[in-house]
N, CA, C and O atoms as CSV, one atom per row, in Angstrom:
chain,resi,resn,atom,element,x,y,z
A,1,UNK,N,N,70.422,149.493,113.081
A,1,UNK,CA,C,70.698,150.915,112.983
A,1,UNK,C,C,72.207,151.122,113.067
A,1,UNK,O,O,72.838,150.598,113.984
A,2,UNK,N,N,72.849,151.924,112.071
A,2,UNK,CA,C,74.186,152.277,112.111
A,2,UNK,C,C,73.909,153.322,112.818
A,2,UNK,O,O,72.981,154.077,112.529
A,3,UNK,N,N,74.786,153.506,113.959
A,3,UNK,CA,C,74.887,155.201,114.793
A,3,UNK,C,C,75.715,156.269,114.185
A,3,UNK,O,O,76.669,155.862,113.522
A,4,UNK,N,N,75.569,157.408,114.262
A,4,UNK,CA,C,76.175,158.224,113.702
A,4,UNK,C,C,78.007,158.066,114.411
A,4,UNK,O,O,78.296,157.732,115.560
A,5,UNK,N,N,78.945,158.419,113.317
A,5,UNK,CA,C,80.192,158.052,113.556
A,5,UNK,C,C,80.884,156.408,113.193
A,5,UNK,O,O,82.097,156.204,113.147
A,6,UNK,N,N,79.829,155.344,112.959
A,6,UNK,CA,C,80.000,153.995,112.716
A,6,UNK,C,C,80.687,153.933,111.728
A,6,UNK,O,O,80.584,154.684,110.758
A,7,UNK,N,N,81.838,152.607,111.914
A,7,UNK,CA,C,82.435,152.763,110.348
A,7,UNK,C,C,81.568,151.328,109.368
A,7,UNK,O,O,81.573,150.185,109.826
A,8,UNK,N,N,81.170,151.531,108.579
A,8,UNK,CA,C,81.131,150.982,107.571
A,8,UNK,C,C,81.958,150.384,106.204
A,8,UNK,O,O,82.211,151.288,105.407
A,9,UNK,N,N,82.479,148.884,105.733
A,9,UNK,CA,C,83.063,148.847,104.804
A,9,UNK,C,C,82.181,147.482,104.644
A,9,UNK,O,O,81.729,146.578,105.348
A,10,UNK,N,N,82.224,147.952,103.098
A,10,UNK,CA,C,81.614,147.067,102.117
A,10,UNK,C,C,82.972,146.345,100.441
A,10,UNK,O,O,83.548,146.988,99.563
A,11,UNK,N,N,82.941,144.847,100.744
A,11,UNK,CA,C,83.848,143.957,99.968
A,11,UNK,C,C,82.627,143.498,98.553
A,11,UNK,O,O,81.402,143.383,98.537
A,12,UNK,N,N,83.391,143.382,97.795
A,12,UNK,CA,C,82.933,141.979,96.944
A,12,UNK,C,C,81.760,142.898,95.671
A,12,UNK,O,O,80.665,142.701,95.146
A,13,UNK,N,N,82.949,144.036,95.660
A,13,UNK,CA,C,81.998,144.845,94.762
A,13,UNK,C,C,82.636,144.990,92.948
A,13,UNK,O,O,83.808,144.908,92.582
A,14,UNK,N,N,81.769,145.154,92.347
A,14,UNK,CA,C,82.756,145.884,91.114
A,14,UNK,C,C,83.291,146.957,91.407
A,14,UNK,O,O,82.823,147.839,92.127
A,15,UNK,N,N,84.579,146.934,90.716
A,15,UNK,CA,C,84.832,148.551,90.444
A,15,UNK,C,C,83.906,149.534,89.701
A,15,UNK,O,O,83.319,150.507,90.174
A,16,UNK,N,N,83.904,149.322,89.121
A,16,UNK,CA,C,82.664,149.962,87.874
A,16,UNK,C,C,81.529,150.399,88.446
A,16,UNK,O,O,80.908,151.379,88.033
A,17,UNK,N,N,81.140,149.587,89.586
A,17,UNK,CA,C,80.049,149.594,90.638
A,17,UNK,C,C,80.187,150.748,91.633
A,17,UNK,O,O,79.190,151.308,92.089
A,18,UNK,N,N,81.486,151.108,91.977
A,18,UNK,CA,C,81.543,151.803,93.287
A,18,UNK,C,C,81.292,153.015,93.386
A,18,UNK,O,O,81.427,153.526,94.498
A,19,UNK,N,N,80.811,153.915,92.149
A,19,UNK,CA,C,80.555,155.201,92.111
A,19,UNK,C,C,79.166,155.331,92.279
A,19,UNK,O,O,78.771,156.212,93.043
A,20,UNK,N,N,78.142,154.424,91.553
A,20,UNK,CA,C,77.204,154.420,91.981
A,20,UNK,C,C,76.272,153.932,93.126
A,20,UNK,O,O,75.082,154.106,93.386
A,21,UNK,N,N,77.281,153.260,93.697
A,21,UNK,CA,C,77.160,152.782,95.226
A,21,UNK,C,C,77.371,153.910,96.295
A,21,UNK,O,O,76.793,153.872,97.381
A,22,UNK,N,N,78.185,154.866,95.950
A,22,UNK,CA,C,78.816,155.836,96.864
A,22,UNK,C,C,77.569,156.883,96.952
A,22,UNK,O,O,76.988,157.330,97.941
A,23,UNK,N,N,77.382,157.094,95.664
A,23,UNK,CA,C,75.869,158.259,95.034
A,23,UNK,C,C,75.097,158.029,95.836
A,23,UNK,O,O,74.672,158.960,96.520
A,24,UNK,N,N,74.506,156.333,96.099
A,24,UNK,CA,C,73.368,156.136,96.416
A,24,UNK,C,C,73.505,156.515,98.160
A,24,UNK,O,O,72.641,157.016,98.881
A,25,UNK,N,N,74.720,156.138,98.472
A,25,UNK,CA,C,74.566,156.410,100.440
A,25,UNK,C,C,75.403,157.417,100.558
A,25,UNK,O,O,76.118,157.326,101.555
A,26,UNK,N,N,75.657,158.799,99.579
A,26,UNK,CA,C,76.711,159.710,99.960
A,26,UNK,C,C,75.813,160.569,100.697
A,26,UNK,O,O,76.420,161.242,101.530
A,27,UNK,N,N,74.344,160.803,100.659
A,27,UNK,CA,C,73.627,161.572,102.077
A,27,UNK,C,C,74.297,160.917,103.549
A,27,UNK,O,O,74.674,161.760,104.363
A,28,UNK,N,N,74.418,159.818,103.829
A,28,UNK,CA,C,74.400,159.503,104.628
A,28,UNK,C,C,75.901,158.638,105.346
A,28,UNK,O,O,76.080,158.153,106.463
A,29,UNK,N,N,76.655,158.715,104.321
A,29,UNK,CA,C,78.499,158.284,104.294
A,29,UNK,C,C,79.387,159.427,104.173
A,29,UNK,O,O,79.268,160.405,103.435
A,30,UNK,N,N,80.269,159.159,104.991
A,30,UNK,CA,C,81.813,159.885,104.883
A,30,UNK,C,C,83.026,158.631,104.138
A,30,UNK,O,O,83.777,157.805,104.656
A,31,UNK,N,N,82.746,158.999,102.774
A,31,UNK,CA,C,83.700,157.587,102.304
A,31,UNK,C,C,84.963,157.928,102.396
A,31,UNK,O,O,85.249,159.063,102.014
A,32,UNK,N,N,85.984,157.101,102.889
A,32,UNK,CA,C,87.347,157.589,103.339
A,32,UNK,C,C,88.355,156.678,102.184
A,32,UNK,O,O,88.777,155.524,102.269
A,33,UNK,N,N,88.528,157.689,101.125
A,33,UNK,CA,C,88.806,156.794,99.640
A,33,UNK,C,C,90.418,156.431,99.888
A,33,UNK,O,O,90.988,155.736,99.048
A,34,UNK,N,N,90.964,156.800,100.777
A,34,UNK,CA,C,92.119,156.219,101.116
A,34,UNK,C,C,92.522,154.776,102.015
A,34,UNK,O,O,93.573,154.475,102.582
A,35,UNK,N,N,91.450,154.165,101.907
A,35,UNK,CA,C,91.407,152.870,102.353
A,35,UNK,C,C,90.241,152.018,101.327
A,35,UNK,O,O,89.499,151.080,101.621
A,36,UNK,N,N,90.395,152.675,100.167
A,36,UNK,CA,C,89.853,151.505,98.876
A,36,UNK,C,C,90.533,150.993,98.594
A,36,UNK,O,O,91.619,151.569,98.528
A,37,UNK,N,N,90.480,149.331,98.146
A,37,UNK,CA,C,91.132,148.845,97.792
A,37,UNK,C,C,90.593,147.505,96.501
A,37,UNK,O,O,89.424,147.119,96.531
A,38,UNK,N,N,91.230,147.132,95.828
A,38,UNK,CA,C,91.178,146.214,94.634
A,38,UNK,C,C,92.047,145.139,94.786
A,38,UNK,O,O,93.175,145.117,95.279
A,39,UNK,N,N,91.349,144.216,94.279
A,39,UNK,CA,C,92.279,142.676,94.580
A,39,UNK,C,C,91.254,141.936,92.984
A,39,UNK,O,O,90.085,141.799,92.623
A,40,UNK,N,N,92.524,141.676,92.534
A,40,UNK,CA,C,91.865,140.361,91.383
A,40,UNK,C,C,92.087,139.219,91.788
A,40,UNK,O,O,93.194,138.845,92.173
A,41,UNK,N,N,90.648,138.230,91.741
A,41,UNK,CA,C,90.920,136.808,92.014
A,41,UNK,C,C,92.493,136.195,91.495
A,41,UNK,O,O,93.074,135.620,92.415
A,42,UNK,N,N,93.172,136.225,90.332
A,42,UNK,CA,C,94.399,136.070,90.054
A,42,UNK,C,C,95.395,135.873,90.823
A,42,UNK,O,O,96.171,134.925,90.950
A,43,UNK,N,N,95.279,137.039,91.413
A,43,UNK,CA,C,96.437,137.713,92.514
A,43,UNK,C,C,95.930,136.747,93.634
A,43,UNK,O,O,96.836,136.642,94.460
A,44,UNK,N,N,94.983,136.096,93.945
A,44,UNK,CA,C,94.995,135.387,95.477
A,44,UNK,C,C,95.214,134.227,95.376
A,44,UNK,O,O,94.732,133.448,94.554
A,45,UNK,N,N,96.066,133.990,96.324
A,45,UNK,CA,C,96.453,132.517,96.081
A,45,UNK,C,C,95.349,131.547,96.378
A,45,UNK,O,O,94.492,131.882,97.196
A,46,UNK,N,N,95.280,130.219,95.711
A,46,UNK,CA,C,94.518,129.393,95.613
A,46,UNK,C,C,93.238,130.025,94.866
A,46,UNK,O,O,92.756,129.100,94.212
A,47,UNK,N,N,92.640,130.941,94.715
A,47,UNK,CA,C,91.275,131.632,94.188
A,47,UNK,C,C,91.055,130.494,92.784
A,47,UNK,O,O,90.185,129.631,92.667
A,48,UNK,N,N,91.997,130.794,91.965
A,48,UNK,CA,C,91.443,129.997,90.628
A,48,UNK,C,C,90.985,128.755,90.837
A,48,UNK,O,O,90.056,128.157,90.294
A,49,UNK,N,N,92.074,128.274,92.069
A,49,UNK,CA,C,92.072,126.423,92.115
A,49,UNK,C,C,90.379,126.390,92.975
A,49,UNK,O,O,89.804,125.302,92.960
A,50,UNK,N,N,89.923,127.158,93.427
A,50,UNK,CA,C,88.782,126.888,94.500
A,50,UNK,C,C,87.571,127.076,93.492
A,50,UNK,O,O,86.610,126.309,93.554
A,51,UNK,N,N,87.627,128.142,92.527
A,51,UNK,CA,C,86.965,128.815,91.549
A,51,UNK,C,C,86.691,127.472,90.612
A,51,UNK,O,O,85.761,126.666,90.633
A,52,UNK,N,N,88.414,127.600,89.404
A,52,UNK,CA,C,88.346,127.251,88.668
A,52,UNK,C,C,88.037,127.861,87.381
A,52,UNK,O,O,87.904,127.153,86.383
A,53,UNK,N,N,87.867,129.607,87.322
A,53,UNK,CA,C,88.234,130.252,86.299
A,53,UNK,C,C,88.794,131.455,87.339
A,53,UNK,O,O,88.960,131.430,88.558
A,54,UNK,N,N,89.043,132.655,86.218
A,54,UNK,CA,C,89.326,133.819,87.029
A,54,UNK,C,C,87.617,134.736,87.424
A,54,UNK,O,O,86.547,134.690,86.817
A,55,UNK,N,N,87.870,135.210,88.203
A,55,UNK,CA,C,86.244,135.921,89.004
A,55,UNK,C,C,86.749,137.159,88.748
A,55,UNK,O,O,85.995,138.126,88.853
A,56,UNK,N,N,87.722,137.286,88.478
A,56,UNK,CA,C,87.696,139.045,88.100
A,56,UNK,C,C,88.531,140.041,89.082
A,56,UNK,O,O,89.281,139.544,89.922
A,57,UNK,N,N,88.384,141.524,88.961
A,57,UNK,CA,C,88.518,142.358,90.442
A,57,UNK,C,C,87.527,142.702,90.753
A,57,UNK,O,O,86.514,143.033,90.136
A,58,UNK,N,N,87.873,142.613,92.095
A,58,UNK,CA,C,86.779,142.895,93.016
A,58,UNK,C,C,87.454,144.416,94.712
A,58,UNK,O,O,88.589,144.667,95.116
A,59,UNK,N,N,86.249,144.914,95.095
A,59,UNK,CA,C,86.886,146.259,95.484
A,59,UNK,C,C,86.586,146.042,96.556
A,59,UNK,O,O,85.952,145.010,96.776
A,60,UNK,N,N,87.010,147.153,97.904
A,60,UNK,CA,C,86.046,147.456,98.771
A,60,UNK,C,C,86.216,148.953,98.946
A,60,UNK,O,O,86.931,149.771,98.367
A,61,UNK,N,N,85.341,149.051,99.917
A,61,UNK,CA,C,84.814,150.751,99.954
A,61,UNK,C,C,85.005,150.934,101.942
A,61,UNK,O,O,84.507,150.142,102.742
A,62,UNK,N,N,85.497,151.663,102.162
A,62,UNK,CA,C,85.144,152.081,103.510
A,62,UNK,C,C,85.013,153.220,103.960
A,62,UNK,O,O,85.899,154.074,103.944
A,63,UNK,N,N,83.797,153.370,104.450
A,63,UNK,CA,C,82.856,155.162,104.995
A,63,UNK,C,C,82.595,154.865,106.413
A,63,UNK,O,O,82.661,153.811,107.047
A,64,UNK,N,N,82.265,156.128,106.764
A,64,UNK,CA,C,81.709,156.524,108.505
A,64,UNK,C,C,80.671,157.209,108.018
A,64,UNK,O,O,80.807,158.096,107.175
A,65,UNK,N,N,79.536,156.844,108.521
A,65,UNK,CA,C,78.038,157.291,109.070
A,65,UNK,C,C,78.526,158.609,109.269
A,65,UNK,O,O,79.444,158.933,110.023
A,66,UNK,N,N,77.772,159.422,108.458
A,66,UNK,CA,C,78.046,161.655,109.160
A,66,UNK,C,C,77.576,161.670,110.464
A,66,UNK,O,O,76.880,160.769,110.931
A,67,UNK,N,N,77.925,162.648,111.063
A,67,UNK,CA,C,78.021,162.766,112.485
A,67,UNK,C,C,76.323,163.385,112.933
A,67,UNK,O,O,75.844,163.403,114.066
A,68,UNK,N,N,75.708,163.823,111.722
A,68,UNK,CA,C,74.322,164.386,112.019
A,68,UNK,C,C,73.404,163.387,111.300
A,68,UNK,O,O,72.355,163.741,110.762
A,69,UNK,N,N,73.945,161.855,111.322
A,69,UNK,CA,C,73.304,161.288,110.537
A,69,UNK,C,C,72.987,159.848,111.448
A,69,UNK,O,O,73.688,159.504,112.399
A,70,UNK,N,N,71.891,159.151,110.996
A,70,UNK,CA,C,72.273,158.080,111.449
A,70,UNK,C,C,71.496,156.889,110.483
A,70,UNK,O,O,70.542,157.352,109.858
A,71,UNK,N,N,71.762,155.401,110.261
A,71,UNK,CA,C,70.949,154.818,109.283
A,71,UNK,C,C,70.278,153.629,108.885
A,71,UNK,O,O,71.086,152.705,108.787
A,72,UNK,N,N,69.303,153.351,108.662
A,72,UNK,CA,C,68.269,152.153,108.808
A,72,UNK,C,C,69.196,150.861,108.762
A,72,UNK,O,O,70.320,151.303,108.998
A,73,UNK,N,N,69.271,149.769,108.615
A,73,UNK,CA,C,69.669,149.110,107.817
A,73,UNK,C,C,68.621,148.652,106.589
A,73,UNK,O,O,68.860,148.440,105.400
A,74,UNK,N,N,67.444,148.586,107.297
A,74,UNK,CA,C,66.514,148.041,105.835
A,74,UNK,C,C,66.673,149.621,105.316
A,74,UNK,O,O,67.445,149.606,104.357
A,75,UNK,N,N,66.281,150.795,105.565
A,75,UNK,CA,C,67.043,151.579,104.230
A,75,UNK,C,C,67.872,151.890,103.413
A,75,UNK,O,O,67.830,152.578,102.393
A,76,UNK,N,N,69.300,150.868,104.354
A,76,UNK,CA,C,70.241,150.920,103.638
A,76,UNK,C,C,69.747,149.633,102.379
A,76,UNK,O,O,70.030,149.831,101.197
A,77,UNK,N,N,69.197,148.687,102.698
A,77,UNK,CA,C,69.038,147.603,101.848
A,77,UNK,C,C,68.425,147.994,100.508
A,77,UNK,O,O,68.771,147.711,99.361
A,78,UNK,N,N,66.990,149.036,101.179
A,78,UNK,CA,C,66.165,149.636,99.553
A,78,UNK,C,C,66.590,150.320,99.087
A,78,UNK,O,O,65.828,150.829,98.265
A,79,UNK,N,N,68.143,151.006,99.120
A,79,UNK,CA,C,68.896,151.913,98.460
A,79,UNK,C,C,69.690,151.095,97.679
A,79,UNK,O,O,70.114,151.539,96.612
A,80,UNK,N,N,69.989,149.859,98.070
A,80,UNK,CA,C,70.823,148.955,97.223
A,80,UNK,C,C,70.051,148.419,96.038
A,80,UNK,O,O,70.695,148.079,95.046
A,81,UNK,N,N,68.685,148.306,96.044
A,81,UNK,CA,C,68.153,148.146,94.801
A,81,UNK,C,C,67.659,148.833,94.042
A,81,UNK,O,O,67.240,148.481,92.939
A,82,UNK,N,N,67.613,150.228,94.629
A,82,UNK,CA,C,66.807,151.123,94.251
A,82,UNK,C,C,67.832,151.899,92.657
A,82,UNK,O,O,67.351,152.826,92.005
């Protein structure tokens, strides 16, 4: 159970991905879009050599649980496939 006020951040996402990620838990997130951030495998050192191609960019997202809210984790999980 996330308690209401918890911060939450989630890595290792698409960009392309993160709007509909936000949709799916914005009942239940305060996303604080001033601490998103993007990193391309490129840009990290050693990434290619560990890889061995480029993996792309990749994002993260960080929200707080609403204060009248609080949230499963297995509901957070069937929202991720849903």
């Amino acid at each position: 159970m996330l308690s209401a006020g918890a911060w939450l951040c989630l890595s290792g996402i698409r960009p392309s991905q993160v709007d509909s990620l936000k949709a799916a838990y914005d009942e239940y997130i305060d996303w604080h879009d001033d601490m998103y951030g993007e990193l391309a495998a490129i840009d990290t050192e050693g990434s290619i050599d560990s890889y061995g191609f480029d993996v792309g960019v990749w994002s993260r997202v960080v929200g707080r649980v609403k204060k009248d809210s609080s949230m499963d984790i297995e509901k957070m999980s069937e929202l991720a496939v849903s």
